[in-house]
C-alpha positions as CSV (number, residue, x, y, z in Angstrom):
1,X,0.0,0.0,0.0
2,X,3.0,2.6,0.7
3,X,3.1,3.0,-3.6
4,X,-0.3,3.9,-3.5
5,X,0.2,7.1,-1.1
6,X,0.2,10.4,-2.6
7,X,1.4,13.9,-2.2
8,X,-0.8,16.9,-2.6
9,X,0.3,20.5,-4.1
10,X,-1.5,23.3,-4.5
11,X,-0.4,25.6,-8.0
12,X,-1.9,28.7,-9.0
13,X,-2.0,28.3,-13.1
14,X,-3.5,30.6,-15.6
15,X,-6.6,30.2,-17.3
16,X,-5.4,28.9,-20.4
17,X,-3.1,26.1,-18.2
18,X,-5.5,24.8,-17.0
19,X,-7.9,24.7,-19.8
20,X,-5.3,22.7,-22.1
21,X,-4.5,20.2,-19.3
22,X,-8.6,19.3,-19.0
23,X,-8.7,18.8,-22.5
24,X,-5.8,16.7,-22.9
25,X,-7.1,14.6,-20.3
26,X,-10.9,14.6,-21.3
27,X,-8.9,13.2,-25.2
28,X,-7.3,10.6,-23.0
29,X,-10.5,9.6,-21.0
30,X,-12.1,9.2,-24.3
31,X,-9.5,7.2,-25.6
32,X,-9.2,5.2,-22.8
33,X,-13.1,4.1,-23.2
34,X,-12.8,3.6,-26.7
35,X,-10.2,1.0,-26.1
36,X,-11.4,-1.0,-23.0
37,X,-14.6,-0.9,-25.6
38,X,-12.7,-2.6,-28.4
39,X,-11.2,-5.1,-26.1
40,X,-14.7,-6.0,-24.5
41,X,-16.0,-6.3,-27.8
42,X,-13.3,-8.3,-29.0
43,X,-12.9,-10.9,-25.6
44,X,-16.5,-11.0,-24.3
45,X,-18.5,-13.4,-26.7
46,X,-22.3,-14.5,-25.7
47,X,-22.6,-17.7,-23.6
48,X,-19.3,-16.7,-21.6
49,X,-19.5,-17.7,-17.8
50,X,-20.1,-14.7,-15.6
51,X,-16.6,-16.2,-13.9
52,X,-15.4,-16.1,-17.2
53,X,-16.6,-12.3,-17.9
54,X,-15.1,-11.1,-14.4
55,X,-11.7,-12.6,-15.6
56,X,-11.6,-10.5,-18.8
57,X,-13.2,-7.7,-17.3
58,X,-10.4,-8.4,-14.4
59,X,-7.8,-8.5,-17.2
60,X,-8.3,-5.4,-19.2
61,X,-8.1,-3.5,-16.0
62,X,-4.7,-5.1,-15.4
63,X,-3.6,-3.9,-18.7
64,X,-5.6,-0.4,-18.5
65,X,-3.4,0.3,-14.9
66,X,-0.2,-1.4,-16.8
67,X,-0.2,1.3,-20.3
68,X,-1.7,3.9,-17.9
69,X,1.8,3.6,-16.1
70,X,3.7,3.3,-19.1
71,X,2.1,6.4,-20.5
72,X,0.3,4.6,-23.3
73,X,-2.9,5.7,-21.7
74,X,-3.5,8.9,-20.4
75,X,-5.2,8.1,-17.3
76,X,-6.1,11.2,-14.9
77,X,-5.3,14.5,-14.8
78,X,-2.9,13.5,-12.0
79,X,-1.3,10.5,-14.1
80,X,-0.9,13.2,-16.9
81,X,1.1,15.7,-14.9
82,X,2.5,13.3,-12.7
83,X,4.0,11.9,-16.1
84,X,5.3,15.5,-17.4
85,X,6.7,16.1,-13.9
86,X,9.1,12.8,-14.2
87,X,9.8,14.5,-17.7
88,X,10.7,17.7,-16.1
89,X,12.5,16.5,-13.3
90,X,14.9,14.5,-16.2
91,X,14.8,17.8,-18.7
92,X,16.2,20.1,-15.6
93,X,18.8,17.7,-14.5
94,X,16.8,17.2,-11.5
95,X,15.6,13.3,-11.5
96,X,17.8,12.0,-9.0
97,X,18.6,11.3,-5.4
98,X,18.5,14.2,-3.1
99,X,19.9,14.7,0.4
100,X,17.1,15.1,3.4
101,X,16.5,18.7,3.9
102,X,16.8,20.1,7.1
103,X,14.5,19.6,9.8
104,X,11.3,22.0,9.1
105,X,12.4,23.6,5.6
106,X,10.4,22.0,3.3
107,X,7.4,21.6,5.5
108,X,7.0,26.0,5.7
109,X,3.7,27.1,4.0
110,X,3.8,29.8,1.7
111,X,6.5,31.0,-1.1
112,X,9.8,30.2,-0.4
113,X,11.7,32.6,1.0
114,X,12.7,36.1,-0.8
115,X,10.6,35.3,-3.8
116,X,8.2,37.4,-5.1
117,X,5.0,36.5,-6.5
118,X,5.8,35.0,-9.6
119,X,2.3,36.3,-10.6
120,X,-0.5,37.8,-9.0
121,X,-4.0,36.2,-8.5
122,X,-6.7,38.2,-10.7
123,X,-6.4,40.2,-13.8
124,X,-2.9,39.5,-16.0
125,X,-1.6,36.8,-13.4
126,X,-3.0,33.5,-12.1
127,X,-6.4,32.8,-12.5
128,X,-7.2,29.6,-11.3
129,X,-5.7,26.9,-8.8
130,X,-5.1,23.2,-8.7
131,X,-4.9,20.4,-6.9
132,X,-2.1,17.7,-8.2
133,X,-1.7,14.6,-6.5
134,X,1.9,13.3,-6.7
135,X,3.1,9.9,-5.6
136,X,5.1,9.9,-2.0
137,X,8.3,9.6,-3.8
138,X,8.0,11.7,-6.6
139,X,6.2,14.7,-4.5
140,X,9.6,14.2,-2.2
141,X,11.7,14.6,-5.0
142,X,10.3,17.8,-6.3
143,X,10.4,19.1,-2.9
144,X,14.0,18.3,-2.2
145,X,15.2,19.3,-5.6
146,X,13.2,22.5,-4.7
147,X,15.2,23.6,-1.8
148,X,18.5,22.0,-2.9
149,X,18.5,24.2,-6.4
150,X,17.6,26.9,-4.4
151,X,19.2,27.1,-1.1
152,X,22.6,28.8,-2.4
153,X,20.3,31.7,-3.8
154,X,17.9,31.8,-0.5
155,X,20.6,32.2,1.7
156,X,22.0,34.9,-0.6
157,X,19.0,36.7,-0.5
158,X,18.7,36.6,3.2
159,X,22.3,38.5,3.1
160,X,20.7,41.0,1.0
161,X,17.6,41.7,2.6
162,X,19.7,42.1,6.3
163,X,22.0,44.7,4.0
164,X,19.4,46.5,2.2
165,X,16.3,45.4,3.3
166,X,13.3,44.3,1.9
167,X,11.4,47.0,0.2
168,X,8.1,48.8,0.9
169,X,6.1,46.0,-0.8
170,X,7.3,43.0,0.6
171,X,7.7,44.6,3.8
172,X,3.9,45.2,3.8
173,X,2.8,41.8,3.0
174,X,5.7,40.2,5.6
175,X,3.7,42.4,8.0
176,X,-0.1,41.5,6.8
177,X,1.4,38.0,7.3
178,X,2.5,38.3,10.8
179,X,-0.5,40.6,12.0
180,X,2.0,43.4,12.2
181,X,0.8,46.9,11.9
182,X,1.5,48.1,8.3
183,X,2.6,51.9,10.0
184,X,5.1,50.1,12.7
185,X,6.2,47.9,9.8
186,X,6.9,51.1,7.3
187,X,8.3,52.5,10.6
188,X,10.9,49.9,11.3
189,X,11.8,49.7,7.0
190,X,12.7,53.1,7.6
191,X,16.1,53.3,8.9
192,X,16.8,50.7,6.1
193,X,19.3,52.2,3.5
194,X,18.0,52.2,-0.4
195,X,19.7,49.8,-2.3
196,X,21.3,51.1,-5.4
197,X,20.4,50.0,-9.2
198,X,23.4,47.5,-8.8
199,X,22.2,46.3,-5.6
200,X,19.0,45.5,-7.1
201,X,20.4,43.8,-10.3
202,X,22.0,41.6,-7.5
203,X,18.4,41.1,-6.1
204,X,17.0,39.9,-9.4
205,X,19.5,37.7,-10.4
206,X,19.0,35.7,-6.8
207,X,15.7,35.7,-7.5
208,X,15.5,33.6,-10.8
209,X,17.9,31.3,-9.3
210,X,14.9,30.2,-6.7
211,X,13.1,27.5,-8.0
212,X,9.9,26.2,-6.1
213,X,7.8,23.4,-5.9
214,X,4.6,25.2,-7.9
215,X,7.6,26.5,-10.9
216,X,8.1,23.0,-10.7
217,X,4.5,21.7,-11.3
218,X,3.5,25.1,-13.6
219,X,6.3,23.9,-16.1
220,X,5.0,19.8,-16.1
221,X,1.1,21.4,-16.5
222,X,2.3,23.3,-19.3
223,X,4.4,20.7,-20.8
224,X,1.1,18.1,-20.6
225,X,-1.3,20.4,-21.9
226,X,1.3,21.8,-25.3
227,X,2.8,18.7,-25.8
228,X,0.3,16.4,-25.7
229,X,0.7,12.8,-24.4
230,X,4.2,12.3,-22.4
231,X,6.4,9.5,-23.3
232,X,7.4,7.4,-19.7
């Protein structure tokens, strides 16, 4: 039973993401029918046993959950991105064994630390969110590759922020996290010195280096909805 368990992410996607993934998989579905039609066509005659019927019947499911995991079938929406996240893992570099994070860091809620909002909820950002459901192992190694890839940059960042702080904005929402008042907050930021143009080039340049667990996921939903059906 342990290969059954699953891990869950929540990823904010745009509308068009998600729209291509549910009709990739709605194709599969279909196709999926189509066939386990053809084959009970083809293997259920009349005058069959009903212990007869249940061992076909019993038998195309075998081979439905045995192409499903070699990505002959589509399957679910959570076989199809679980398939384009193996593919992702493998395209980054990523698909292998990763050391145990430290106690805690991968378990923190929220964006990882000293990134932005890659996009914002609403108009001209993310529109929509999803639920992907990950086997144990797999979820695991997205999560450790996560904070691996990007612990170099995090720490980094954290050495910036205690130099130049962290801005008006972030400061704000750091403080609407924390139920900090936002005019003790703006109060506190402002001793902070301004980070120069150079200082903020810096800035940037740690931040594309951060790679999380939903840039991860986005990329696999967007590879499974343009490409189409994902080779194992």
């Amino acid at each position: 039973m342990a290969s059954m368990a699953k891990m869950k992410f929540h990823v904010a996607v745009t509308r068009e993401m998600l729209q291509r993934l549910n009709d990739h998989a709605h194709d599969e579905r279909k196709r999926e029918e189509e066939w386990i039609a053809e084959r009970r066509r083809e293997q259920l005659v009349p005058g069959m046993s009903r212990r007869a019927v249940a061992a076909v019947r019993r038998d195309i499911r075998v081979e439905v959950a045995r192409m499903r995991r070699a990505g002959e079938l589509g399957g679910t929406r959570d076989d199809i991105v679980t398939r384009a996240v193996r593919e992702e893992l493998r395209t980054r570099g990523l698909d292998r064994k990763w050391p145990e994070p430290p106690a805690g860091e991968v378990e923190a809620s929220g964006r990882r630390w000293g990134t932005p909002p890659s996009q914002p909820m609403g108009e001209g950002g993310y529109t929509d969110r999803i639920s992907v459901n990950l086997p144990l192992g797999l979820g695991d190694t997205v999560r450790r590759a996560a904070y691996w890839t990007s612990k170099e940059a995090v720490e980094a960042l954290q050495d910036w922020a205690d130099r130049w702080g962290n801005g008006i904005a972030v400061t704000l929402r750091e403080a609407e996290l924390h139920n900090i008042p936002a005019e003790l907050a703006l109060l506190a930021a402002a001793g902070q010195p301004s980070a120069p143009k150079s200082a903020l080039e810096i800035r940037d340049r740690l931040r594309q280096r951060v790679l999380t667990t939903g840039d991860l996921i986005r990329a696999a939903v967007r590879r499974s909805g343009a490409e189409g059906q994902i080779e194992a």
